[in-house]
Backbone as JSON, one array per atom type, in Angstrom:
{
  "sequence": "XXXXXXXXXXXXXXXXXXXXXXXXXXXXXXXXXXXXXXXXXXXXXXXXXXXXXXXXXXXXXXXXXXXXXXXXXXXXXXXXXXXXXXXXXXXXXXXXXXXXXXXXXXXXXXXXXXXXXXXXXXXXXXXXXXXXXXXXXXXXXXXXXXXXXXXXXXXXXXXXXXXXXXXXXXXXXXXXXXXXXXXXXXXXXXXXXXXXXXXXXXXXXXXXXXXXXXXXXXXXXXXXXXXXXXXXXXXXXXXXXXXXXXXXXXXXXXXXXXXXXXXXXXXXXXXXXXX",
  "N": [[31.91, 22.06, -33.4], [33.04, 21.87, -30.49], [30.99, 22.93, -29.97], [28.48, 21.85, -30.21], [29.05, 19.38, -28.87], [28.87, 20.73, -25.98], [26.77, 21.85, -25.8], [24.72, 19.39, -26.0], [25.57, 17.87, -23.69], [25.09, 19.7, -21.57], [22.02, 19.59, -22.17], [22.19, 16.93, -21.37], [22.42, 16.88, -18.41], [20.69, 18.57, -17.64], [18.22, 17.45, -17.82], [18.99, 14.71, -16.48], [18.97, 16.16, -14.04], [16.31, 16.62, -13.83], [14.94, 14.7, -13.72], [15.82, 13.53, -11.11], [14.74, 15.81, -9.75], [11.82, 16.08, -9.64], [9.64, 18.11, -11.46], [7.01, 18.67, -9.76], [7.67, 17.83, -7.32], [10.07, 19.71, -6.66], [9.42, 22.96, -5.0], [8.08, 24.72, -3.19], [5.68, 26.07, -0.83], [4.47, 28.61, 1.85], [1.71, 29.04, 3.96], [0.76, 30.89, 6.3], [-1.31, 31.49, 9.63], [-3.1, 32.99, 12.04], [-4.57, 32.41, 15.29], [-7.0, 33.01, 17.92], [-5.46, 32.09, 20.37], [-3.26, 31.08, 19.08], [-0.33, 30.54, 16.78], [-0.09, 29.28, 13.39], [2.12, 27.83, 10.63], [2.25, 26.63, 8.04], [4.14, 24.59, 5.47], [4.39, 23.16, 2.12], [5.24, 20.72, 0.0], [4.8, 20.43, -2.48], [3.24, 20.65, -5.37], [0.47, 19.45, -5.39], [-0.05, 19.98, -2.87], [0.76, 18.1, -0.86], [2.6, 16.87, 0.75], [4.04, 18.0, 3.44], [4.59, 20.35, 6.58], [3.9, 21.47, 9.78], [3.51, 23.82, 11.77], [3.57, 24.96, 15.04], [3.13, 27.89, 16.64], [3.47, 29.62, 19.64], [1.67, 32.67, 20.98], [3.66, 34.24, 21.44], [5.43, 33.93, 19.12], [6.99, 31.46, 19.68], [8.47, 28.56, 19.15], [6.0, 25.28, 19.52], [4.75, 22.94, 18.03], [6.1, 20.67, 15.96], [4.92, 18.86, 12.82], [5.23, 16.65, 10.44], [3.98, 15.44, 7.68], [2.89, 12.99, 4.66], [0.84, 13.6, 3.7], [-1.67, 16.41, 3.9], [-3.76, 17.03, 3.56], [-5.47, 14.72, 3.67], [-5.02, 14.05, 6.78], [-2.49, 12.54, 7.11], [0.39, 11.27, 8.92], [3.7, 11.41, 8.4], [7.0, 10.29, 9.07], [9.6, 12.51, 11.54], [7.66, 14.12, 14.28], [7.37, 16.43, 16.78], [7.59, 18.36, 20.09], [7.59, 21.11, 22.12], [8.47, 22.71, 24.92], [7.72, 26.16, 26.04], [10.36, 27.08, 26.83], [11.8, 25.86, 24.63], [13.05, 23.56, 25.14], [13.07, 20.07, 24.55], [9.54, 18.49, 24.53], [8.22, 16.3, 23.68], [9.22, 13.33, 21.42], [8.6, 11.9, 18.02], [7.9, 9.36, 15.91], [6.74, 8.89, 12.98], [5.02, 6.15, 10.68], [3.19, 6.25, 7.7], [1.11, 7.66, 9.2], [1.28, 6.04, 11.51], [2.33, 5.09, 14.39], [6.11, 4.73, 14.98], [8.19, 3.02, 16.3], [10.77, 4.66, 18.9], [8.3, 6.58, 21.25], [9.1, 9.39, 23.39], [8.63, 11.18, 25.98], [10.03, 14.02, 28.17], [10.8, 15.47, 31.12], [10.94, 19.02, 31.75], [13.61, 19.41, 32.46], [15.2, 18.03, 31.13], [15.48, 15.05, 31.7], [14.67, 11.89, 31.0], [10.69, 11.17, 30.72], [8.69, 9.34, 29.74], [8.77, 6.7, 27.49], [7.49, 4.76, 25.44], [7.32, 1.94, 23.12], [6.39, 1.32, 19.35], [5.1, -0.65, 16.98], [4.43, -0.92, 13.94], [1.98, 1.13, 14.48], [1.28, -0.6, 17.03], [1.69, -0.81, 20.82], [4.51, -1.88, 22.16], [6.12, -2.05, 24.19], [5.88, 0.08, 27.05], [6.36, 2.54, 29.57], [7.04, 4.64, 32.25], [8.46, 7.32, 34.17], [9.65, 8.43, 37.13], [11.25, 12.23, 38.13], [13.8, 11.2, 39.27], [14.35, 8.8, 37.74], [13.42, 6.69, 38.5], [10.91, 4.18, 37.86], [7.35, 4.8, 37.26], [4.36, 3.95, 37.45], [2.61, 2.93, 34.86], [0.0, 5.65, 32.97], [-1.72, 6.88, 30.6], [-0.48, 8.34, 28.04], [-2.54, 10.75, 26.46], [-5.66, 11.73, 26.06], [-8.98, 11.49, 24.73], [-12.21, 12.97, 26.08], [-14.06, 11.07, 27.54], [-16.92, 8.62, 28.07], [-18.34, 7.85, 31.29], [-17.55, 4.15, 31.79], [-17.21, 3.62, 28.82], [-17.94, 3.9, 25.64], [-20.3, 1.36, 25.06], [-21.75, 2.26, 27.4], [-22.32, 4.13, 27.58], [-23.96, 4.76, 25.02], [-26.16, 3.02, 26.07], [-27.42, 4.66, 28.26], [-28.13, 6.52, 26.71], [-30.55, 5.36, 25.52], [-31.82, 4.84, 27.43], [-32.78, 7.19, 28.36], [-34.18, 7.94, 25.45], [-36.33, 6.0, 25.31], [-38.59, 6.31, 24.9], [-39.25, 7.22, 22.2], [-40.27, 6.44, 18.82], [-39.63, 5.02, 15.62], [-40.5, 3.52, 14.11], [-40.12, 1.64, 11.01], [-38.67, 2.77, 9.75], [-35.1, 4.54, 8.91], [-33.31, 6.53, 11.13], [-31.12, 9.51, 11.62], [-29.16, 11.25, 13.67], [-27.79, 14.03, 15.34], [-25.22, 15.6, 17.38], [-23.17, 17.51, 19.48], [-21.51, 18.36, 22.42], [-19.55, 19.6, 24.97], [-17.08, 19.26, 26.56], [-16.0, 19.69, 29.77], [-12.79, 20.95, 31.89], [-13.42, 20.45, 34.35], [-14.82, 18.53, 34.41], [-18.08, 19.07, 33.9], [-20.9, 19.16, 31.52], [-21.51, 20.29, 28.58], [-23.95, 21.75, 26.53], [-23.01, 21.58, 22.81], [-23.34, 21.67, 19.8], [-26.29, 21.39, 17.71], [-29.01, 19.82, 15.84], [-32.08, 21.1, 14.42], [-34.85, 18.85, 14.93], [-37.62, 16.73, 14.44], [-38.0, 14.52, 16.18], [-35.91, 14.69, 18.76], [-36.11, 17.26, 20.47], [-34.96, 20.24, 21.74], [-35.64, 20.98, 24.8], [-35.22, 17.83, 25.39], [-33.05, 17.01, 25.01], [-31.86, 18.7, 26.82], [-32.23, 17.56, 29.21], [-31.52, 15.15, 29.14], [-28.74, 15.96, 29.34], [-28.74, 16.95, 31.66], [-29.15, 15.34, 34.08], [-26.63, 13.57, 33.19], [-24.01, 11.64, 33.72], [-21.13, 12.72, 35.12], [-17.73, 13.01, 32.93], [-15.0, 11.73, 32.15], [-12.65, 13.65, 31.79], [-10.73, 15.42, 28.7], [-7.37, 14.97, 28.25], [-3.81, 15.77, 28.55], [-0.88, 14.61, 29.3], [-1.53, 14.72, 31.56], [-2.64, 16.68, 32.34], [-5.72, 18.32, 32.17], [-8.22, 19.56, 30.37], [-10.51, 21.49, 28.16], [-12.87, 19.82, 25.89], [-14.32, 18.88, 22.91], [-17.34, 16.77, 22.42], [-18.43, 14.79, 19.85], [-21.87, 13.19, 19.16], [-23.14, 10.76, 17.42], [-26.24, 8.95, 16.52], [-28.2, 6.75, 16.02], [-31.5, 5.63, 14.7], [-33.26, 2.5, 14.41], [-35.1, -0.12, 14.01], [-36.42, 0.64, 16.53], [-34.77, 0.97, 18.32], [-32.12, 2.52, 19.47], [-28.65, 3.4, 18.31], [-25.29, 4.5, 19.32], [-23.8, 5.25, 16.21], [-21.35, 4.7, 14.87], [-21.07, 2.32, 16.89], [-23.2, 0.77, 15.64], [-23.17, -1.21, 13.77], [-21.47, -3.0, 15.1], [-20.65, -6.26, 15.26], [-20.28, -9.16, 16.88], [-18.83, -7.44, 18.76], [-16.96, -6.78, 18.15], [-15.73, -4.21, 18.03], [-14.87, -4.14, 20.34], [-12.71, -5.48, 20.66], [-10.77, -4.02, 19.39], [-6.98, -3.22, 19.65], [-5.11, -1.44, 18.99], [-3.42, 1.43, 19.98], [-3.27, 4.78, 20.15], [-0.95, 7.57, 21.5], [-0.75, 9.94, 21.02], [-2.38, 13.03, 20.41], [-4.4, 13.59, 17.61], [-3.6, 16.13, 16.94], [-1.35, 17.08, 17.55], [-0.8, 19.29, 19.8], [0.96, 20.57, 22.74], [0.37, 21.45, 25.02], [-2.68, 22.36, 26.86], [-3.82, 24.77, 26.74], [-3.3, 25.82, 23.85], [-4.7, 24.45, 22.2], [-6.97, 23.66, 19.66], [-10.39, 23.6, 18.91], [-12.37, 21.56, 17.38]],
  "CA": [[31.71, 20.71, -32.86], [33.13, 21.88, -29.23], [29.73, 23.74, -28.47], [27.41, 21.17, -30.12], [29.13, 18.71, -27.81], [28.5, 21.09, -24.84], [24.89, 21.75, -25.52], [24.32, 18.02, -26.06], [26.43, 17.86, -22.29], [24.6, 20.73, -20.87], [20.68, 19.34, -21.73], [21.94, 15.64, -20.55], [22.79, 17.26, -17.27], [19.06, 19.04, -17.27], [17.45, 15.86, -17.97], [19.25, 14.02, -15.34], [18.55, 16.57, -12.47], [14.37, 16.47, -13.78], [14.32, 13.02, -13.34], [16.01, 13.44, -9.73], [13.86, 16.39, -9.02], [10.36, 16.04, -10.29], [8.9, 19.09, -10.71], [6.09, 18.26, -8.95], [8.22, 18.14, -5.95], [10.34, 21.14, -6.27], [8.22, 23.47, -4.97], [7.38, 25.14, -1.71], [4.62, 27.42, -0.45], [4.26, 28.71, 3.36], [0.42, 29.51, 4.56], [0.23, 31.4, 7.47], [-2.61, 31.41, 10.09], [-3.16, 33.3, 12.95], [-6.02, 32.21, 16.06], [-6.49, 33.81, 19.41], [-4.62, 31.41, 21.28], [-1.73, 30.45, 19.02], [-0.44, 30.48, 15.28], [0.49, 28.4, 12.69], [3.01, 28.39, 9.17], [1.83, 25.29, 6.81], [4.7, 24.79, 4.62], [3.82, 23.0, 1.41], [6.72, 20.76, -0.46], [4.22, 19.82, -3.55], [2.24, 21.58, -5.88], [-0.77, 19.01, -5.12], [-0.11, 19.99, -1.53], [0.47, 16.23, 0.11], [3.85, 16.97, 1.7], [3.96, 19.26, 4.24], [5.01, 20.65, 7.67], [2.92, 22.08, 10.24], [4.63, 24.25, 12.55], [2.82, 25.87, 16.07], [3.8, 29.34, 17.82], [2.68, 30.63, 20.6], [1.38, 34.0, 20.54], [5.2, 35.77, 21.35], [6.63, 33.33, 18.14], [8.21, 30.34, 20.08], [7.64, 27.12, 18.38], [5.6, 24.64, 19.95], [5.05, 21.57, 17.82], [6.32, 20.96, 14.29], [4.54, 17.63, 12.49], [5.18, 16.28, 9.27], [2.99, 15.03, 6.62], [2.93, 13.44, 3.61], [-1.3, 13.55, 2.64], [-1.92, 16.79, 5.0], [-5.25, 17.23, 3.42], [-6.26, 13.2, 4.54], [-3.92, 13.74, 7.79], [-1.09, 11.21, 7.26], [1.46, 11.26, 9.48], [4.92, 10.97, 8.08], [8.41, 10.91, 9.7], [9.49, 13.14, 12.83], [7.38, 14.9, 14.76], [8.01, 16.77, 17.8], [6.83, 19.19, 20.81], [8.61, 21.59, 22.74], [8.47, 23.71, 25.78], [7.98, 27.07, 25.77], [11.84, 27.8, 26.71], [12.85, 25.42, 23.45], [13.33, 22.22, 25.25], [12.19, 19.31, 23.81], [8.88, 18.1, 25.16], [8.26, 14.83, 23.37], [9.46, 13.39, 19.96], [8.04, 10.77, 17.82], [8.25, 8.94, 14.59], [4.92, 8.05, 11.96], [4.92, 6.28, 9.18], [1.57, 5.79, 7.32], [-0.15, 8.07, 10.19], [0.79, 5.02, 12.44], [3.44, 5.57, 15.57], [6.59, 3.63, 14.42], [9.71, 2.87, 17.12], [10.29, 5.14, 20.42], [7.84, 7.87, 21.65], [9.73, 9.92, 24.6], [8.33, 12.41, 26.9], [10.69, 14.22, 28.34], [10.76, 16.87, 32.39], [11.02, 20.24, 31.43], [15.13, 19.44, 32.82], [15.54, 17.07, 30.38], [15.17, 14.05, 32.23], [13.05, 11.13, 30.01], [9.34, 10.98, 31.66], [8.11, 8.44, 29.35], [9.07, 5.78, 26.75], [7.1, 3.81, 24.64], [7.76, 1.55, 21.58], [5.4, 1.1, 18.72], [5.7, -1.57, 15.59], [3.23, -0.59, 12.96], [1.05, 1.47, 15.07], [1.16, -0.97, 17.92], [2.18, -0.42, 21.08], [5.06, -3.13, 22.37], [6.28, -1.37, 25.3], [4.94, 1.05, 27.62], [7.08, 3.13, 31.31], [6.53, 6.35, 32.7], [9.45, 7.33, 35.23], [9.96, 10.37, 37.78], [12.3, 12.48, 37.84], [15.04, 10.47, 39.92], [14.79, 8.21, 36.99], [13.08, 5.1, 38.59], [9.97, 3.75, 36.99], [6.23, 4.59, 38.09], [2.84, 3.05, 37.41], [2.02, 3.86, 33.83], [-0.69, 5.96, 32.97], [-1.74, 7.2, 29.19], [-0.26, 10.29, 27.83], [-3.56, 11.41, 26.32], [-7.1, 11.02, 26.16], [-9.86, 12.01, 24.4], [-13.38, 12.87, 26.81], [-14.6, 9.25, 28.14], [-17.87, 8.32, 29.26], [-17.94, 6.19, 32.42], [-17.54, 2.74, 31.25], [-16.95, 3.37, 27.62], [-19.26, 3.89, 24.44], [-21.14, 1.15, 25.64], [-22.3, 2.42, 29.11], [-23.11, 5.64, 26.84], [-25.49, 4.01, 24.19], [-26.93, 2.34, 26.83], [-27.62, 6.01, 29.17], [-29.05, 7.14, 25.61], [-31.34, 4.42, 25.25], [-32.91, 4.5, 29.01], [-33.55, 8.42, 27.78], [-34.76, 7.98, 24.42], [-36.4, 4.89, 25.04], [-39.91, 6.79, 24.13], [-38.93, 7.93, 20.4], [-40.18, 5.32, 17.95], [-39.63, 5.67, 14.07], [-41.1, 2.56, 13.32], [-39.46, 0.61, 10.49], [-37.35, 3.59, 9.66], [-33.81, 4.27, 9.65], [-33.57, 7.78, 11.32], [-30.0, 9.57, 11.85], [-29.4, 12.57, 14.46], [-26.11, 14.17, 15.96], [-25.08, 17.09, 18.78], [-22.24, 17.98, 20.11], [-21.18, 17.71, 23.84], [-18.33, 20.36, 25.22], [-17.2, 18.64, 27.92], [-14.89, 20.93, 30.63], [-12.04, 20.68, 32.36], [-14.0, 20.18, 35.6], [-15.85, 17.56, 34.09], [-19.1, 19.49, 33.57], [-20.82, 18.8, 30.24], [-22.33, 21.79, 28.01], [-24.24, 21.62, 25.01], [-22.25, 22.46, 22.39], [-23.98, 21.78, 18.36], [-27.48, 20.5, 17.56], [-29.65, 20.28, 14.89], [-33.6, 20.6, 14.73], [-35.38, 17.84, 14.48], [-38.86, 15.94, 15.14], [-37.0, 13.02, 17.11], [-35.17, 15.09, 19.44], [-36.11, 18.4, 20.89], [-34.05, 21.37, 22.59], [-35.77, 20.86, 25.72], [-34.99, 16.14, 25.66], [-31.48, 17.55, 25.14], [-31.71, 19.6, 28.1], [-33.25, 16.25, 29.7], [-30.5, 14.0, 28.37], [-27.64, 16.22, 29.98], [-28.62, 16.87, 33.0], [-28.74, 13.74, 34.35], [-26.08, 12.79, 32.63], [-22.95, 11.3, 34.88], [-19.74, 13.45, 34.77], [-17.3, 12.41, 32.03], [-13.75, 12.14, 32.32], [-12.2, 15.11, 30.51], [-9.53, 15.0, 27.98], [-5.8, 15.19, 28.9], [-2.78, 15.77, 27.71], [-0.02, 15.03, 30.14], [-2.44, 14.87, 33.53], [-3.31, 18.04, 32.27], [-6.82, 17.82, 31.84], [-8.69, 20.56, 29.26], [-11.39, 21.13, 27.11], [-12.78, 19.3, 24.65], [-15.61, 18.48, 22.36], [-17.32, 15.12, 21.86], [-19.74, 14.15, 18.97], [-22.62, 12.23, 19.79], [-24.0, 10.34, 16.18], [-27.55, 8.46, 16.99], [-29.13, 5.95, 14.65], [-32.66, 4.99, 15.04], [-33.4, 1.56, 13.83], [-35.8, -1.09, 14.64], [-37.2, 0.6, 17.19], [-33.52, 1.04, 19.1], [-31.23, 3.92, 19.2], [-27.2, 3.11, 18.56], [-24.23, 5.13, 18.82], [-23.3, 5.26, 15.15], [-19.96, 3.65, 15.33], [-21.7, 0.8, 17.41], [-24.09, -0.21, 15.15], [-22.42, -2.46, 13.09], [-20.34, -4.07, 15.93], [-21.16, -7.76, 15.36], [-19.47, -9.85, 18.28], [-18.31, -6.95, 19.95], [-15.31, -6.39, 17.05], [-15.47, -2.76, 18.47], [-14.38, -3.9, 21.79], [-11.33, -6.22, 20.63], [-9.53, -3.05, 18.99], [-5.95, -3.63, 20.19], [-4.49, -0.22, 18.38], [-3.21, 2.34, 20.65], [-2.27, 5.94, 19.6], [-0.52, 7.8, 22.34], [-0.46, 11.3, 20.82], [-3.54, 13.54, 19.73], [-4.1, 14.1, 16.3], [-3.49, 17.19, 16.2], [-0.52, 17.19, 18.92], [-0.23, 20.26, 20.97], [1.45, 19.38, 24.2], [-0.25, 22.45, 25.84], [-4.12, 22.53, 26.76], [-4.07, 26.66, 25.87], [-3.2, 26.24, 22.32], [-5.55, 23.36, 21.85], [-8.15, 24.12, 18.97], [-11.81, 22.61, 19.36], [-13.2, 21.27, 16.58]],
  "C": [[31.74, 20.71, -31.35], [31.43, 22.28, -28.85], [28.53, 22.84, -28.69], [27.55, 20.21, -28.97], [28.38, 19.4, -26.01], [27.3, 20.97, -24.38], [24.2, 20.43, -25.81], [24.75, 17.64, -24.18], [25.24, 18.49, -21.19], [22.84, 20.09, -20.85], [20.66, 17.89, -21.28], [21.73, 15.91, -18.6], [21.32, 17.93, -16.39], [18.35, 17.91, -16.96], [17.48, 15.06, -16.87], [18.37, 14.69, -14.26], [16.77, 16.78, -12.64], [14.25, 15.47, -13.39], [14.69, 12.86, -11.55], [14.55, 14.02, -8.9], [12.62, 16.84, -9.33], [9.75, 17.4, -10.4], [7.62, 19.52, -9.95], [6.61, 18.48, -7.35], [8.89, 19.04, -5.37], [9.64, 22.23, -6.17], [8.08, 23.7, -3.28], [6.51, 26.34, -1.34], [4.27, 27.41, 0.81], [2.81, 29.49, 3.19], [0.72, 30.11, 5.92], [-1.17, 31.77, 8.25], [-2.92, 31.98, 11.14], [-4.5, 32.66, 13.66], [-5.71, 32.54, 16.82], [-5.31, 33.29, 20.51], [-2.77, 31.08, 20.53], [-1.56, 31.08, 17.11], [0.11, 29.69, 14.93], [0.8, 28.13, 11.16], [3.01, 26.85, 8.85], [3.14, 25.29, 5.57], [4.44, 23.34, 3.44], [4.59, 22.69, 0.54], [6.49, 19.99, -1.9], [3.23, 20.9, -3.94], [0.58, 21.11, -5.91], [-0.66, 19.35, -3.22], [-0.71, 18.76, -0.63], [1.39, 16.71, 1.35], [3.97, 18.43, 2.04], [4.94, 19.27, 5.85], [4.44, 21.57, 8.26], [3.63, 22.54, 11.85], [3.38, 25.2, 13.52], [3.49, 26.53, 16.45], [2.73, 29.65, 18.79], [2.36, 32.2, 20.56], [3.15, 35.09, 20.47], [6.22, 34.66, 20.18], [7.21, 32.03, 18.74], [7.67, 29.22, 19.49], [7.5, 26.25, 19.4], [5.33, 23.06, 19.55], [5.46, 21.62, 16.18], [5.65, 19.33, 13.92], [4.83, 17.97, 10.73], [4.3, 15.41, 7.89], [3.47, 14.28, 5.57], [1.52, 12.93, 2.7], [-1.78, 14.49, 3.38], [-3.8, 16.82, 4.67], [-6.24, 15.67, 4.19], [-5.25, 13.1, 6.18], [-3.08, 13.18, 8.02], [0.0, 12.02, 7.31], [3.01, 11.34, 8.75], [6.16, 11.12, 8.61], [8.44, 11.82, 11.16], [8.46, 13.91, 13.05], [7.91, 15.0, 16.36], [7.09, 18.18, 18.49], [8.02, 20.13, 21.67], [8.18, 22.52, 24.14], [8.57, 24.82, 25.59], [8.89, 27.93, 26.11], [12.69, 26.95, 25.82], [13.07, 24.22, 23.42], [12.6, 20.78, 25.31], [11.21, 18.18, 25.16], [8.84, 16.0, 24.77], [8.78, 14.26, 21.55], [8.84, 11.74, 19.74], [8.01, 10.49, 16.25], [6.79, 8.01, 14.4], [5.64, 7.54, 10.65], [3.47, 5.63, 8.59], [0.75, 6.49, 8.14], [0.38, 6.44, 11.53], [2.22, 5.11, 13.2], [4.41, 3.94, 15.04], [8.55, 3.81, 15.97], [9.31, 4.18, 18.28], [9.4, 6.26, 20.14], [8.6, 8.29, 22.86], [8.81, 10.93, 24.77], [9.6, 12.89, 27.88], [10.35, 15.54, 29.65], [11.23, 18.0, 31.47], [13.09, 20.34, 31.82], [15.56, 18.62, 32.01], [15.31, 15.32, 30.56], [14.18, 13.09, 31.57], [12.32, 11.05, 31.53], [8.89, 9.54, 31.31], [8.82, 7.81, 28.22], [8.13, 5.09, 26.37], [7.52, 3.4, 23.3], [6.75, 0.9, 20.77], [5.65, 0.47, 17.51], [4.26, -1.48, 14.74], [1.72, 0.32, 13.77], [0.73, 1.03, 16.51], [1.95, -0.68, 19.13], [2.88, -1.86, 21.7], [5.15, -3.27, 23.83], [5.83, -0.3, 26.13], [6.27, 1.44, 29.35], [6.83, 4.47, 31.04], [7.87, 6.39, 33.79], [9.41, 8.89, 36.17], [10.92, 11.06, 37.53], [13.93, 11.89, 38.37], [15.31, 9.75, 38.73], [14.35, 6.78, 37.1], [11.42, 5.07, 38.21], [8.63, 3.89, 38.05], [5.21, 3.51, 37.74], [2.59, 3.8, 36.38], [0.96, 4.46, 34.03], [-0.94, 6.66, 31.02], [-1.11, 8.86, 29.1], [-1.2, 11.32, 27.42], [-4.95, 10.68, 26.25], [-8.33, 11.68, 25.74], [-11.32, 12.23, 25.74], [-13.82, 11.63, 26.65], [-15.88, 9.99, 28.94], [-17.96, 7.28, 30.32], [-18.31, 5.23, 31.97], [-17.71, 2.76, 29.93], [-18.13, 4.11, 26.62], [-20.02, 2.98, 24.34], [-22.24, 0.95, 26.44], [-22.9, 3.93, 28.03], [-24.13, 5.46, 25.81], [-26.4, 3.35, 25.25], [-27.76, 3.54, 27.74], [-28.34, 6.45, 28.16], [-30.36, 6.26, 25.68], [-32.11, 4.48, 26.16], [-33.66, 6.06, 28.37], [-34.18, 8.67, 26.82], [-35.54, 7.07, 23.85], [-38.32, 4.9, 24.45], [-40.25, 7.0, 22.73], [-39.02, 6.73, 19.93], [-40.47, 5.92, 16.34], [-40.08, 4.23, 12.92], [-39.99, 1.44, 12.27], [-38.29, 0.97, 9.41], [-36.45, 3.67, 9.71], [-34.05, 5.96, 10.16], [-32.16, 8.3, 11.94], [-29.92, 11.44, 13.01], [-28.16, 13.01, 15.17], [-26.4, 15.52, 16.83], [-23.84, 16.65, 19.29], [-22.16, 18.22, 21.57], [-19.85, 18.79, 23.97], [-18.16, 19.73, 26.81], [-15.55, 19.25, 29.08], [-14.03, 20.3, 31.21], [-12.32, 19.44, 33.73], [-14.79, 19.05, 35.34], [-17.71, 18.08, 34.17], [-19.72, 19.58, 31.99], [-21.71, 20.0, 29.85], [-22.69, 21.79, 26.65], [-23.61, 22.41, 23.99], [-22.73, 23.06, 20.78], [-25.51, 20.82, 19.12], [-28.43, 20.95, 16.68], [-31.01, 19.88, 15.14], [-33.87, 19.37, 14.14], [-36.83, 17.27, 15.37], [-38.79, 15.05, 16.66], [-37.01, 13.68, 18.33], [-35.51, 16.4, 19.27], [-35.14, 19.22, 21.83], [-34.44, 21.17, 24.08], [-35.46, 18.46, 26.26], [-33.54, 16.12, 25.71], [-30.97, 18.15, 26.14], [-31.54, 18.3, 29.24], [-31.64, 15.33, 30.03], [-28.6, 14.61, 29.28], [-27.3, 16.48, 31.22], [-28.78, 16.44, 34.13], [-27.45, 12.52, 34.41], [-24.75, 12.54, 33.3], [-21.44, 11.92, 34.59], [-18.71, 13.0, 33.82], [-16.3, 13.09, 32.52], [-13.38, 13.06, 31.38], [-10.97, 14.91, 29.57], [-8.45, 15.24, 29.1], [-5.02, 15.0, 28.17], [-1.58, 15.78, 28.55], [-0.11, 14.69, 31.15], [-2.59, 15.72, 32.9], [-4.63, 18.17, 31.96], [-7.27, 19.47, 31.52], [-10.02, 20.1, 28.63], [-11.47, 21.03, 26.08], [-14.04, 19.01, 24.12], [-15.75, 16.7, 21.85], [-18.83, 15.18, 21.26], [-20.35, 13.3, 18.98], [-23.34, 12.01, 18.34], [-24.91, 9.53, 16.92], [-27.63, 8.2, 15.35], [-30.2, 5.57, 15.15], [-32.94, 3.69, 14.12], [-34.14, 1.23, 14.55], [-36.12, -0.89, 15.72], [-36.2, 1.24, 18.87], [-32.29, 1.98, 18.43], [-29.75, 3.38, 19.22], [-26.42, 4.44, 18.07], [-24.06, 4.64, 17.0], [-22.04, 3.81, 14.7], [-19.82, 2.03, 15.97], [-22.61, 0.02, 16.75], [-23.92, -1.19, 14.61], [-21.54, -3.21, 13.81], [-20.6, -5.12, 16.17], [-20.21, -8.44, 16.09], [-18.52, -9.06, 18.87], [-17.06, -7.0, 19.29], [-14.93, -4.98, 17.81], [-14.85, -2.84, 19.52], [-12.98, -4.23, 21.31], [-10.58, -5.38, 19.9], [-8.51, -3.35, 19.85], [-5.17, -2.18, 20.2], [-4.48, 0.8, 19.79], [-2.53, 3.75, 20.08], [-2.27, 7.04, 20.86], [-0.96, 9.64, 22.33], [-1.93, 11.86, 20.45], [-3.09, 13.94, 18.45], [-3.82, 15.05, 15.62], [-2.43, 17.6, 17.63], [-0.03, 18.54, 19.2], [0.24, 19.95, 21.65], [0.73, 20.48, 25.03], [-1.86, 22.4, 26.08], [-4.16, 23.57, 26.08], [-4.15, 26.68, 24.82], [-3.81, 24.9, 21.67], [-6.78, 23.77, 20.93], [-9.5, 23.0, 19.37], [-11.98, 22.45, 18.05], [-14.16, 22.23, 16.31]]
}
């Protein structure tokens, strides 16, 4: 009777800790990845691989940023992430939930000293300071930035349009894309492009070198390279950015959303992948 009791004891006790710990969730698998510039150990805390942790080294091992997940395959954000200096000390830290920046971001001097502060409530941003190192407050400025064309993705459909204002496809829809590497120095360099009738290798040539210097990414002030994808729609006779075509009263402009960090947060240009 003692041992039926036990083993009645013993599979309540199983039971319980399945229901705690799903096996679905117990479960971990590390990827490793090497690239010229850096590496990086994917750890993996589901057997559908949602929940994760995405950990950067620099080539001699030092960790650089660790981010957390929990959809890594759709990119969602979850919980701490963080950046570091390459003697350990913490560059910036920051909290996601949903993919969307939630309470403080800090930047932080290489002495410890906070640089920056912001506070974010569902993605938004509330607050915003930048400080020196004494500790007294400057003139914000963004912490990052994807490649900008002067005066927006408006002033850039519009620079397309004066150039492509020959190409007609009639009553067509007609779709066309290329790639843009755009340098530190602000020099722009063709980067993808696919054949096509529309658009030739030499209107592309045309189209860039003309084309008015573009601010370069940044990460910091640190300004790096980066790639920017140029989608084209032909319609009615008129060429739109992609993204712009459907912007009925200028919805595209009144975005409010600010995200501080890159999506794929390095804090270093060097160990910055391109697309």
């Amino acid at each position: 009777m003692k041992v039926n009791l036990l083993g009645l004891l013993l599979c309540f006790f199983v039971a319980q800790a399945s229901k705690a710990f799903p096996p679905d969730t117990v479960w971990k698998k590390v990827e490793r990845k090497i690239f010229m510039t850096h590496d990086e150990e994917l750890t993996f805390y589901d057997k559908k691989k949602r929940i994760a942790t995405l950990k950067i080294f620099d080539k001699s091992g030092t960790l650089l940023t660790e981010t957390n997940f929990k959809d890594y395959e759709a990119g969602i954000r979850q919980g701490f992430s963080k950046g570091l200096y390459p003697d350990g000390q913490i560059y910036w830290v920051a909290d996601y939930r949903n993919n969307e920046l939630w309470g403080d971001f800090k930047v932080y001097y290489e002495d410890g000293t906070l640089k920056r502060r912001e506070l974010y409530w569902s993605g938004l941003r509330k607050e915003k300071h930048c400080f020196n190192q004494e500790g007294e407050e400057v003139p914000y400025y963004e912490f990052s930035n994807t490649p900008q064309f002067p005066g927006g993705e408006y002033a850039l459909q519009s620079y397309l349009r004066t150039k492509l204002k020959n190409i007609h496809v009639g009553s067509q829809t007609e779709m066309y894309s290329f790639g843009l590497v755009i340098q530190a120095d602000s020099t722009t360099v063709l980067h993808r492009f696919g054949q096509s009738k529309l658009i030739t290798i030499e209107k592309l040539g045309e189209i860039i070198k003309d084309m008015p210097k573009w601010i370069p990414a940044h990460i910091d002030e640190a300004q790096f390279e980066d790639t920017y994808r140029v989608n084209l729609i032909f319609r009615t006779g008129t060429v739109y950015l992609s993204n712009l075509a459907l912007d009925f009263a200028g919805a595209y402009r009144k975005q409010v959303k600010h995200q501080s960090i890159p999506s794929e947060p390095i804090p270093f240009p060097t160990y910055r992948r391109r697309n």
